[in-house]
mmCIF file of the C-alpha atoms, coordinates in Angstrom:
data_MODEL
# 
_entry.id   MODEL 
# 
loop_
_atom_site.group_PDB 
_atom_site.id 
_atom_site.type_symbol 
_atom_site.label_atom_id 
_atom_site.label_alt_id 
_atom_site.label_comp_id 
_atom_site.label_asym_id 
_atom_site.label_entity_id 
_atom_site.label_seq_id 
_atom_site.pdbx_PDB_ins_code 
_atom_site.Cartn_x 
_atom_site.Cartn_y 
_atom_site.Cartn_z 
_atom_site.occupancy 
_atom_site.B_iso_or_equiv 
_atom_site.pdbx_formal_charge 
_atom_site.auth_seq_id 
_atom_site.auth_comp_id 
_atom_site.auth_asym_id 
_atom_site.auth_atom_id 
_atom_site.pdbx_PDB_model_num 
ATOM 1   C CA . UNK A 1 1   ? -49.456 -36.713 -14.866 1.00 0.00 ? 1   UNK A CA 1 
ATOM 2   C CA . UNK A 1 2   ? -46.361 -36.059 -16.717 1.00 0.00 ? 2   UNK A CA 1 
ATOM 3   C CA . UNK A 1 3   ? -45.111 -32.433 -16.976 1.00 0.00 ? 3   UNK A CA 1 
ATOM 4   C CA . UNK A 1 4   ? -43.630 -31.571 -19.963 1.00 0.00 ? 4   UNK A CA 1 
ATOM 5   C CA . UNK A 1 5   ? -41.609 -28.749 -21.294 1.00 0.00 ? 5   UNK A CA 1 
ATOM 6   C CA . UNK A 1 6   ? -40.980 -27.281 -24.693 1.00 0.00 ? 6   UNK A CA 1 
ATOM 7   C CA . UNK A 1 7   ? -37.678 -25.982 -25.442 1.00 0.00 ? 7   UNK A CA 1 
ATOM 8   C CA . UNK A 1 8   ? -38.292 -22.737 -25.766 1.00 0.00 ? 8   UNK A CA 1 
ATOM 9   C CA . UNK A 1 9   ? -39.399 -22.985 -21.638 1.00 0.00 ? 9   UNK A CA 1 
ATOM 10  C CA . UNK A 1 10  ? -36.023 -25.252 -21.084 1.00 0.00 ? 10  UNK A CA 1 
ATOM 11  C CA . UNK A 1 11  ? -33.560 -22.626 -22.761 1.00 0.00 ? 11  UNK A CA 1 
ATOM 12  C CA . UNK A 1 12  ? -35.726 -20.053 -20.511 1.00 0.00 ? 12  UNK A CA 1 
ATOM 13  C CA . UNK A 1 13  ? -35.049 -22.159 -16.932 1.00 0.00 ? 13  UNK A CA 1 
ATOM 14  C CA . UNK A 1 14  ? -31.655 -22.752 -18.246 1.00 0.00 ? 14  UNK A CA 1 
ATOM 15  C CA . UNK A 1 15  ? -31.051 -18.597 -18.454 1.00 0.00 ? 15  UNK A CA 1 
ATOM 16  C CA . UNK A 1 16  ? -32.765 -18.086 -15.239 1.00 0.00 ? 16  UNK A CA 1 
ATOM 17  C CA . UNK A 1 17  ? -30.611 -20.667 -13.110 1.00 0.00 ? 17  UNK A CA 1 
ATOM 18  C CA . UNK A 1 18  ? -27.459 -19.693 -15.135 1.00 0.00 ? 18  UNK A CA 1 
ATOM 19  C CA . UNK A 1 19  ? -28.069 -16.435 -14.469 1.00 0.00 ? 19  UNK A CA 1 
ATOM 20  C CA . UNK A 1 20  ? -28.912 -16.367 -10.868 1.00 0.00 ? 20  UNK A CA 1 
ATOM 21  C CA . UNK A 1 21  ? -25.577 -18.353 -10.367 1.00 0.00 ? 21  UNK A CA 1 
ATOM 22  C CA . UNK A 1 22  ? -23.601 -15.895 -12.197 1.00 0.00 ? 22  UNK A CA 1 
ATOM 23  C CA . UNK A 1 23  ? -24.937 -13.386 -9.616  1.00 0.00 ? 23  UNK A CA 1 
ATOM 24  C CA . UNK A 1 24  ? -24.058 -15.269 -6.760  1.00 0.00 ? 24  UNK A CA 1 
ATOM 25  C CA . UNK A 1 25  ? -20.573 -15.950 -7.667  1.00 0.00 ? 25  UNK A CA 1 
ATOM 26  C CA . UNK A 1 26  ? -20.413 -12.095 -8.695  1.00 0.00 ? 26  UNK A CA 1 
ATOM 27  C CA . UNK A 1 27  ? -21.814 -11.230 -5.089  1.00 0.00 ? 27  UNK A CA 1 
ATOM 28  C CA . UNK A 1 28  ? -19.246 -13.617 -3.140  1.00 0.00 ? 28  UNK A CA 1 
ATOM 29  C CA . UNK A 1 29  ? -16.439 -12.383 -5.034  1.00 0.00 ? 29  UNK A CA 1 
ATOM 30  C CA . UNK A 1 30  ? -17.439 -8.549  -4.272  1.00 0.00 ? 30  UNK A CA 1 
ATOM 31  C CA . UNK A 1 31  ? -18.371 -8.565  -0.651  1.00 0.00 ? 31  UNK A CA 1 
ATOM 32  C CA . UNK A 1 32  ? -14.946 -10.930 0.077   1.00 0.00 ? 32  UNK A CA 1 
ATOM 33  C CA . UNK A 1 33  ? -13.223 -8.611  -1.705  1.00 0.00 ? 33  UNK A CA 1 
ATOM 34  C CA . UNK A 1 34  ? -14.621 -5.368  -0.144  1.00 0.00 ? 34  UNK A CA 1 
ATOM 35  C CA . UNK A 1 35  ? -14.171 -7.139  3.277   1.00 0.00 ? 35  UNK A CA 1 
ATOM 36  C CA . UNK A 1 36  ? -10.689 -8.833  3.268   1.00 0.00 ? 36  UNK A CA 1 
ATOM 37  C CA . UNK A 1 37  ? -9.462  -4.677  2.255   1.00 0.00 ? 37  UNK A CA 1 
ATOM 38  C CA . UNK A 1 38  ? -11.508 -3.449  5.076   1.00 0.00 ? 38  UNK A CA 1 
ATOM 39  C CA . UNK A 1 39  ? -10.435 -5.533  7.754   1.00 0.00 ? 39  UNK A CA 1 
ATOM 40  C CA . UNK A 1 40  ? -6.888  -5.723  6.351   1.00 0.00 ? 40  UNK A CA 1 
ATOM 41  C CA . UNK A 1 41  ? -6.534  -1.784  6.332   1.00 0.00 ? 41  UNK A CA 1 
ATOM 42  C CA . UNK A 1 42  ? -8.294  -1.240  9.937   1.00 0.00 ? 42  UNK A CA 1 
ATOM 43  C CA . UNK A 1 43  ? -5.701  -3.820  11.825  1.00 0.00 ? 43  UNK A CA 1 
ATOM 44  C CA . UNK A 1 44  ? -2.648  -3.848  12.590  1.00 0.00 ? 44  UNK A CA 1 
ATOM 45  C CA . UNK A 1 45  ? -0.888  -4.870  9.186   1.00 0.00 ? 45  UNK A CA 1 
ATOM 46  C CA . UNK A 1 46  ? -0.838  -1.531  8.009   1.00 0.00 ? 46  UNK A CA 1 
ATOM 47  C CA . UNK A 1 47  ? 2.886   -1.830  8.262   1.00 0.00 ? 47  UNK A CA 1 
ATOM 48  C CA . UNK A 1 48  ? 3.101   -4.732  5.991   1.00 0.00 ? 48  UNK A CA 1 
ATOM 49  C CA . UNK A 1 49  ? 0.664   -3.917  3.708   1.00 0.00 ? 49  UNK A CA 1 
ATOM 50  C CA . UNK A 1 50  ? 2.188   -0.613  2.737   1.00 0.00 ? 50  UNK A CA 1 
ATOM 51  C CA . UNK A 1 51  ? 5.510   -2.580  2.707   1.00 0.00 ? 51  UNK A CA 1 
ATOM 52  C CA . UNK A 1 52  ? 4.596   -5.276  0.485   1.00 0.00 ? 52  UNK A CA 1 
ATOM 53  C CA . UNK A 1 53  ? 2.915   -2.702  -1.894  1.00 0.00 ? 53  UNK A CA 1 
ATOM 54  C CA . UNK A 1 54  ? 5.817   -0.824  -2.423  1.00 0.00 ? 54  UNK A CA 1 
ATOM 55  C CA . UNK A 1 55  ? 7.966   -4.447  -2.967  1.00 0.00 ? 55  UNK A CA 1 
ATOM 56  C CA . UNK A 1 56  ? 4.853   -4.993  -5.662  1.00 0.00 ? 56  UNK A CA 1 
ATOM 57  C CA . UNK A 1 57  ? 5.256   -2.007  -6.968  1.00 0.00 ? 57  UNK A CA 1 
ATOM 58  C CA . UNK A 1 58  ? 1.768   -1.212  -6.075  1.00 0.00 ? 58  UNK A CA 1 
ATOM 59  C CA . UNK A 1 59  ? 2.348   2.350   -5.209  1.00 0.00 ? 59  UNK A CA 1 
ATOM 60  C CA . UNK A 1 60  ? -1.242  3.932   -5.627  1.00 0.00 ? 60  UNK A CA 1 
ATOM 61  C CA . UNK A 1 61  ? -2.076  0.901   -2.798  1.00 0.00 ? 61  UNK A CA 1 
ATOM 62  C CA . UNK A 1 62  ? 0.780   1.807   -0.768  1.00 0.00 ? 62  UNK A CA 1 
ATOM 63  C CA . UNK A 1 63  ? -0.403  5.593   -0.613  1.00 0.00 ? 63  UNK A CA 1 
ATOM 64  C CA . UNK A 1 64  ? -3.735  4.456   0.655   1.00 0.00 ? 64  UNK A CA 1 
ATOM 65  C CA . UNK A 1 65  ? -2.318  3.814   3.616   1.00 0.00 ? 65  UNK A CA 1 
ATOM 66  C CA . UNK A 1 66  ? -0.467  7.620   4.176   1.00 0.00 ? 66  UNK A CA 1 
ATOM 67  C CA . UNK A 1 67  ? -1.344  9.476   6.849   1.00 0.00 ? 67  UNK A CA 1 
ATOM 68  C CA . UNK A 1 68  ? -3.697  12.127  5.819   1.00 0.00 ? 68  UNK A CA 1 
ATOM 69  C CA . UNK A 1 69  ? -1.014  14.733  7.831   1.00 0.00 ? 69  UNK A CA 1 
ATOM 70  C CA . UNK A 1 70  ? 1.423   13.865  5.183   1.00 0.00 ? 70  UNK A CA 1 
ATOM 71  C CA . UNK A 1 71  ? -0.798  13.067  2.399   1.00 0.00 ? 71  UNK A CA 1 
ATOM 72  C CA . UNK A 1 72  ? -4.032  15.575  2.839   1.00 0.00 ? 72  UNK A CA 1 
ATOM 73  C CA . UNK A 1 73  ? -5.732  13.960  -0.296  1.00 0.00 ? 73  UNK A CA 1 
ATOM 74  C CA . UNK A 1 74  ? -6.712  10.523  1.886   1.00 0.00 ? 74  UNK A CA 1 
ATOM 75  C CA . UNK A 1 75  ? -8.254  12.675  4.459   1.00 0.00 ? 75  UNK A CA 1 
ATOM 76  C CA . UNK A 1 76  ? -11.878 11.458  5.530   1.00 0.00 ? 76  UNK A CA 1 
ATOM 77  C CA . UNK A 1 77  ? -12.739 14.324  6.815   1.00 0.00 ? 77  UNK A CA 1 
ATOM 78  C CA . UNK A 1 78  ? -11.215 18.102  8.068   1.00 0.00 ? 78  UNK A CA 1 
ATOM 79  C CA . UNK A 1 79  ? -10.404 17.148  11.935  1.00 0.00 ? 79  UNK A CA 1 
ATOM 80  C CA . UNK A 1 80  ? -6.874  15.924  10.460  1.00 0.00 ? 80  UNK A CA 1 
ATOM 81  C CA . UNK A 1 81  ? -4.433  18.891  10.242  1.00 0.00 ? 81  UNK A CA 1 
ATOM 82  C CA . UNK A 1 82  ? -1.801  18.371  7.314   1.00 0.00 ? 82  UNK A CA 1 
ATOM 83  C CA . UNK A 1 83  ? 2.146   19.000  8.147   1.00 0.00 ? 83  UNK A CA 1 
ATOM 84  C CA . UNK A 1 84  ? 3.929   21.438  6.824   1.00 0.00 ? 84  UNK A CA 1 
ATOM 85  C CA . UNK A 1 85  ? 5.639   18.835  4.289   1.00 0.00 ? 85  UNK A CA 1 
ATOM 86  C CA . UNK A 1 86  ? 3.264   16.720  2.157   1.00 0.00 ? 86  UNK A CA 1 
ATOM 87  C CA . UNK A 1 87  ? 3.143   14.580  -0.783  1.00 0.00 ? 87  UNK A CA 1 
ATOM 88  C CA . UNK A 1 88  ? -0.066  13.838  -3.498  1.00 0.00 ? 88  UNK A CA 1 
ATOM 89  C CA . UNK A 1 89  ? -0.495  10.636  -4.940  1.00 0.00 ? 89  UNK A CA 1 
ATOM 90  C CA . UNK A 1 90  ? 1.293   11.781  -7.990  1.00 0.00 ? 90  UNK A CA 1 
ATOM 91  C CA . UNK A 1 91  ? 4.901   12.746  -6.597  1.00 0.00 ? 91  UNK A CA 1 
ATOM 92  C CA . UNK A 1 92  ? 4.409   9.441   -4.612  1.00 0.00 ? 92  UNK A CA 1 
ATOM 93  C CA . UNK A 1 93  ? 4.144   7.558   -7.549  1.00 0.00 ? 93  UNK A CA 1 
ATOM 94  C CA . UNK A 1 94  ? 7.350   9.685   -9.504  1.00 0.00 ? 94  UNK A CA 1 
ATOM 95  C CA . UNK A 1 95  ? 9.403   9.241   -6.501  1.00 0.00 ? 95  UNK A CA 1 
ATOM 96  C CA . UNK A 1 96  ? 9.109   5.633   -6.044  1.00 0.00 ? 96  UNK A CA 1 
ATOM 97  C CA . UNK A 1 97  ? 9.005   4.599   -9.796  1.00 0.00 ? 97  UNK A CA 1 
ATOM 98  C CA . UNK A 1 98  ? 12.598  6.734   -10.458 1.00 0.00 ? 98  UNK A CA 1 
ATOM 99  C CA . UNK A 1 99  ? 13.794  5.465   -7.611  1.00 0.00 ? 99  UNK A CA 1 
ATOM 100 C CA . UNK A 1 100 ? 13.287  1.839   -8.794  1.00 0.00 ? 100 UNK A CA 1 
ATOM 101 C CA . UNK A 1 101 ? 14.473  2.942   -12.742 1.00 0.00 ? 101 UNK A CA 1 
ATOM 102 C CA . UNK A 1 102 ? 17.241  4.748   -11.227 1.00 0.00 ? 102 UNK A CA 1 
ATOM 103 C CA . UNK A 1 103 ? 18.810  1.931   -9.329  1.00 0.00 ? 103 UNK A CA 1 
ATOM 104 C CA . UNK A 1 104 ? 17.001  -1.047  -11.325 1.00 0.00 ? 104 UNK A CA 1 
ATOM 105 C CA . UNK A 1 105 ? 15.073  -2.387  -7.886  1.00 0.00 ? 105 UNK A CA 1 
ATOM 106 C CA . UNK A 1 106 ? 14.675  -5.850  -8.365  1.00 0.00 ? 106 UNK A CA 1 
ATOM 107 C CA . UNK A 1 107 ? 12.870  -6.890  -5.310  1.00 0.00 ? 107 UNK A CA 1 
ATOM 108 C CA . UNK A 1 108 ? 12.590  -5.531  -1.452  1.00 0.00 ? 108 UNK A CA 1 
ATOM 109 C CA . UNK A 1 109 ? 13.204  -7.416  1.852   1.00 0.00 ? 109 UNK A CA 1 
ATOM 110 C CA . UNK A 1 110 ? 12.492  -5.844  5.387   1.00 0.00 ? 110 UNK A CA 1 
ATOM 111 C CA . UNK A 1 111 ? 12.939  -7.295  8.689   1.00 0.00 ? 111 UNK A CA 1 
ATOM 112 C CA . UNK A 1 112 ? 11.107  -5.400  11.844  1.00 0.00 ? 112 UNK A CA 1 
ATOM 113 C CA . UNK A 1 113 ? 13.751  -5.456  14.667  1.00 0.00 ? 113 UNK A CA 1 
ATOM 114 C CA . UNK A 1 114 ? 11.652  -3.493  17.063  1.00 0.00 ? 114 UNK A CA 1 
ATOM 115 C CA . UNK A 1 115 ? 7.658   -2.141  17.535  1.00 0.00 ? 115 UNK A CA 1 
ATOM 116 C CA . UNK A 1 116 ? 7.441   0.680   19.932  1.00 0.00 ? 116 UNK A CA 1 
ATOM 117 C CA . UNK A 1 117 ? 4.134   1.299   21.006  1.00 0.00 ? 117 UNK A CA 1 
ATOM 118 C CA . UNK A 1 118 ? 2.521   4.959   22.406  1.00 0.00 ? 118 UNK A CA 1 
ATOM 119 C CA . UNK A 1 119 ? -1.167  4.606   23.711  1.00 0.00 ? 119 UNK A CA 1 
ATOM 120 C CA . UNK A 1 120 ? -3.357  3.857   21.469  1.00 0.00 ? 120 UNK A CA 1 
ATOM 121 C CA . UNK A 1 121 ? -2.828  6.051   18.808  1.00 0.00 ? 121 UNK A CA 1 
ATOM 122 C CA . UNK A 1 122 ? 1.053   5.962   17.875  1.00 0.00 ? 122 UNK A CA 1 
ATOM 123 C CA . UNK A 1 123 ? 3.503   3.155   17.259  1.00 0.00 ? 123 UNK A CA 1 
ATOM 124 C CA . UNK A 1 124 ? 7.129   3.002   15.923  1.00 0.00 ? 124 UNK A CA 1 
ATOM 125 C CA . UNK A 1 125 ? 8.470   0.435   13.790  1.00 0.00 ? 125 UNK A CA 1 
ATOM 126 C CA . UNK A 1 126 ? 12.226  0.279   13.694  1.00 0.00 ? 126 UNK A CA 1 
ATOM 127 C CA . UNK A 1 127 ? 13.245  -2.290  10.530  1.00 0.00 ? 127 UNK A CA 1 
ATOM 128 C CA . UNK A 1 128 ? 16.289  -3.174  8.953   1.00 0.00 ? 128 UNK A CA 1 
ATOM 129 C CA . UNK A 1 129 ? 15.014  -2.799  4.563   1.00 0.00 ? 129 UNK A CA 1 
ATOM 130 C CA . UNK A 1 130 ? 17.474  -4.096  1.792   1.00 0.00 ? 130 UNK A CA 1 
ATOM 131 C CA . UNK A 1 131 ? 16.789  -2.697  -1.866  1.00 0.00 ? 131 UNK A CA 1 
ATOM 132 C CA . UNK A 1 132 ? 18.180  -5.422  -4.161  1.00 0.00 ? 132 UNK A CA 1 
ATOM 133 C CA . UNK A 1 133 ? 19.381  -3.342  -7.083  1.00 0.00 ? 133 UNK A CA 1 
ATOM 134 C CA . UNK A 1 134 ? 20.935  -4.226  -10.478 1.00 0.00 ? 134 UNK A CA 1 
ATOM 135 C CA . UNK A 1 135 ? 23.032  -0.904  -10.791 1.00 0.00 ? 135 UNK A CA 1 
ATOM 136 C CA . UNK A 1 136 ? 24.052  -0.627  -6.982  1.00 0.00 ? 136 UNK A CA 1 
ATOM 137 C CA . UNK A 1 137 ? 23.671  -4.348  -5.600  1.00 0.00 ? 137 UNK A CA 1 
ATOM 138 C CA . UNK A 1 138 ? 22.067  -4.536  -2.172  1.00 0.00 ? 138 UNK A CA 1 
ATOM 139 C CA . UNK A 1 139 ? 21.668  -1.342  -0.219  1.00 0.00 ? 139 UNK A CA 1 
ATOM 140 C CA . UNK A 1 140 ? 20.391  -2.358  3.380   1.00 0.00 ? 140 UNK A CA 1 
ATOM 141 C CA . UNK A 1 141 ? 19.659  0.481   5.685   1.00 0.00 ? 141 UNK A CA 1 
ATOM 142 C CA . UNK A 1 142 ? 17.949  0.678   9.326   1.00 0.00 ? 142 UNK A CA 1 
ATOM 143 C CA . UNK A 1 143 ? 14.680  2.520   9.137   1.00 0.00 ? 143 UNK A CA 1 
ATOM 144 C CA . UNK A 1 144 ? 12.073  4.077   11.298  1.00 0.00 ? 144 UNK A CA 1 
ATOM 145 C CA . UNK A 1 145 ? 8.189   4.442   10.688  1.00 0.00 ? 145 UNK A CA 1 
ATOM 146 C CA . UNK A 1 146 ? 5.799   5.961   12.760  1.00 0.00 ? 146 UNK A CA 1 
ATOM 147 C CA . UNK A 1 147 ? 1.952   4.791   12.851  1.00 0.00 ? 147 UNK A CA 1 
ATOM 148 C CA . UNK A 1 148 ? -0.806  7.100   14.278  1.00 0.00 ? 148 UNK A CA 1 
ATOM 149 C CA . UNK A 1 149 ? -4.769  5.798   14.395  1.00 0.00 ? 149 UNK A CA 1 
ATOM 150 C CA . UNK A 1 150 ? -6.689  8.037   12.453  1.00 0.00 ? 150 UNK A CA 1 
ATOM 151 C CA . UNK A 1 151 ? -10.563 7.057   12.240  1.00 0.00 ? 151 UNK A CA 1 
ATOM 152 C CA . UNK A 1 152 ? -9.533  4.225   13.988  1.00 0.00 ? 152 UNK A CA 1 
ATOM 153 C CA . UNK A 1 153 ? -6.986  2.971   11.116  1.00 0.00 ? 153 UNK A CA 1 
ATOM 154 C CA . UNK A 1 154 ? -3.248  2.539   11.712  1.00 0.00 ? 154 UNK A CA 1 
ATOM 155 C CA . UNK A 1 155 ? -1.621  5.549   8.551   1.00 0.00 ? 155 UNK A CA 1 
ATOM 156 C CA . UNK A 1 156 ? 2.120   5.723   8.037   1.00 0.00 ? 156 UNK A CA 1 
ATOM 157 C CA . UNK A 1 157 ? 3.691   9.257   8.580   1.00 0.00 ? 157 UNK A CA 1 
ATOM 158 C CA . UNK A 1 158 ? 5.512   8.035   5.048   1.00 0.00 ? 158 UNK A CA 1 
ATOM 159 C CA . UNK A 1 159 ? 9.339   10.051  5.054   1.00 0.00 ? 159 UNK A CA 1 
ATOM 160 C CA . UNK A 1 160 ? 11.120  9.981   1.926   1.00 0.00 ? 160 UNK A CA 1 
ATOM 161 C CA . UNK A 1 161 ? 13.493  6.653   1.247   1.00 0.00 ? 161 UNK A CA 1 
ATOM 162 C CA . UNK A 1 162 ? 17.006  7.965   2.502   1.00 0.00 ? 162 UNK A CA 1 
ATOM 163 C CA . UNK A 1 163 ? 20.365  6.133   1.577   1.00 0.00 ? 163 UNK A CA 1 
ATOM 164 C CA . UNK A 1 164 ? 23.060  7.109   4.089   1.00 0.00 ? 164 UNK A CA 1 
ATOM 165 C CA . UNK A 1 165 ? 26.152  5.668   4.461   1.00 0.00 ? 165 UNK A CA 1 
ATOM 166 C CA . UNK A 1 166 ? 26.380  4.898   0.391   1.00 0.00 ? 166 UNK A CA 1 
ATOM 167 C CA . UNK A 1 167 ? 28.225  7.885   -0.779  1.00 0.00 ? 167 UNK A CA 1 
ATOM 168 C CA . UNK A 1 168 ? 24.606  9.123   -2.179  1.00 0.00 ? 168 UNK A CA 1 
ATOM 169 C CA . UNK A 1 169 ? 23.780  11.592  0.173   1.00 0.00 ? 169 UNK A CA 1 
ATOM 170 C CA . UNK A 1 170 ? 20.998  11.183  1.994   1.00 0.00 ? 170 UNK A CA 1 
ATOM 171 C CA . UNK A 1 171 ? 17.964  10.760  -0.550  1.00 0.00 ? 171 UNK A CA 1 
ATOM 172 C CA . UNK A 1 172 ? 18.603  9.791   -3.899  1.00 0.00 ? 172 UNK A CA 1 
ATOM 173 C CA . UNK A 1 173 ? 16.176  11.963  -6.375  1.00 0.00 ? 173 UNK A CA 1 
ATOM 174 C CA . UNK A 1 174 ? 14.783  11.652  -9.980  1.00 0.00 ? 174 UNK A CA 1 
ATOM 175 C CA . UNK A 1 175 ? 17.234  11.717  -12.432 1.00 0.00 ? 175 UNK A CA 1 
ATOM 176 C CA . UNK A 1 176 ? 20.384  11.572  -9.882  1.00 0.00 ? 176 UNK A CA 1 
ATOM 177 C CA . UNK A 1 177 ? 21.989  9.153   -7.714  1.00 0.00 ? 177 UNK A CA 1 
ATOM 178 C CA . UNK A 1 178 ? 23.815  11.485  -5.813  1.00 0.00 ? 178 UNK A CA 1 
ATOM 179 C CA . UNK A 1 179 ? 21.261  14.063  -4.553  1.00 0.00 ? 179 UNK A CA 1 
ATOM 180 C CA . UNK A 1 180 ? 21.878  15.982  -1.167  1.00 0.00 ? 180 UNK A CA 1 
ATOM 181 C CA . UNK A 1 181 ? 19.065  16.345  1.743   1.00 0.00 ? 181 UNK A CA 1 
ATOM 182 C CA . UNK A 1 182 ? 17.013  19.565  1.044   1.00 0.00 ? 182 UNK A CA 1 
# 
């Protein structure tokens, strides 16, 4: 007995299996993604992730991985007290973007010379960063971030970018290369 189909039924099983493999490749490409930013977050690259966002000018990314005691607005919940000086996504953003217009950053390298850590809730990272910079050529500076677990995810204590040592002051703001601390 010979089964046969018309092509109104082939174009039908044709849909169904195209469909269904559409699906599948959606699925895979969902769940990898929704897993490779989970795991990534909750390890220990939260230092280099945060980096590497701000060399990709990613800053919205970067600020995901704030401390909610400097940035309140990526708290989970209300056991996280904020400090008294804090920053929203949106003066993140302004800072970093006029800071790379300002000086015209071209790229970002950072070296970690040293990892300091406290328990298991607080780390240091001492790193050498050099801004590579079209108006002001390389500025290299030795920096310090602190790390604290919060919901069991490693968040940067984020300080604003300082310049010493370049006749800038210490922070360079918007619209001025030569700003003082506050």
């Amino acid at each position: 007995m010979k089964l046969t189909f018309g092509t109104k039924t082939k174009r039908f099983f044709c849909f169904i299996l195209s469909s269904l493999m559409l699906l599948s490749l959606c699925c895979t490409v969902f769940f990898a993604a929704g897993c490779s930013r989970e795991t990534a977050s909750g390890d220990e690259q939260a230092f280099t992730l945060f980096m590497n966002s701000i060399r990709n000018g990613q800053f919205t990314e970067a600020f995901s991985f704030i401390s909610a005691h400097v940035a309140p607005e990526n708290a989970v919940d209300d056991s996280i007290e904020a400090y008294k000086n804090t920053i929203t996504l949106a003066q993140f953003e302004k800072r970093y973007e006029s800071l790379f217009s300002l000086l015209g950053v071209n790229d970002i390298e950072y070296n970690i010379a040293e990892e300091n850590i406290s328990g298991n809730s607080k780390k240091v990272i001492k790193y050498t960063m050099t801004y590579k910079t079209q108006s002001a050529g390389d500025l290299t500076n030795e920096y310090e971030m602190t790390l604290l677990k919060e919901n069991n995810l490693w968040r940067i204590v984020w300080q604003e970018p300082h310049f010493s040592g370049y006749g800038m002051g210490r922070y360079v703001r918007q619209g001025s290369a030569c700003g003082r601390a506050r």
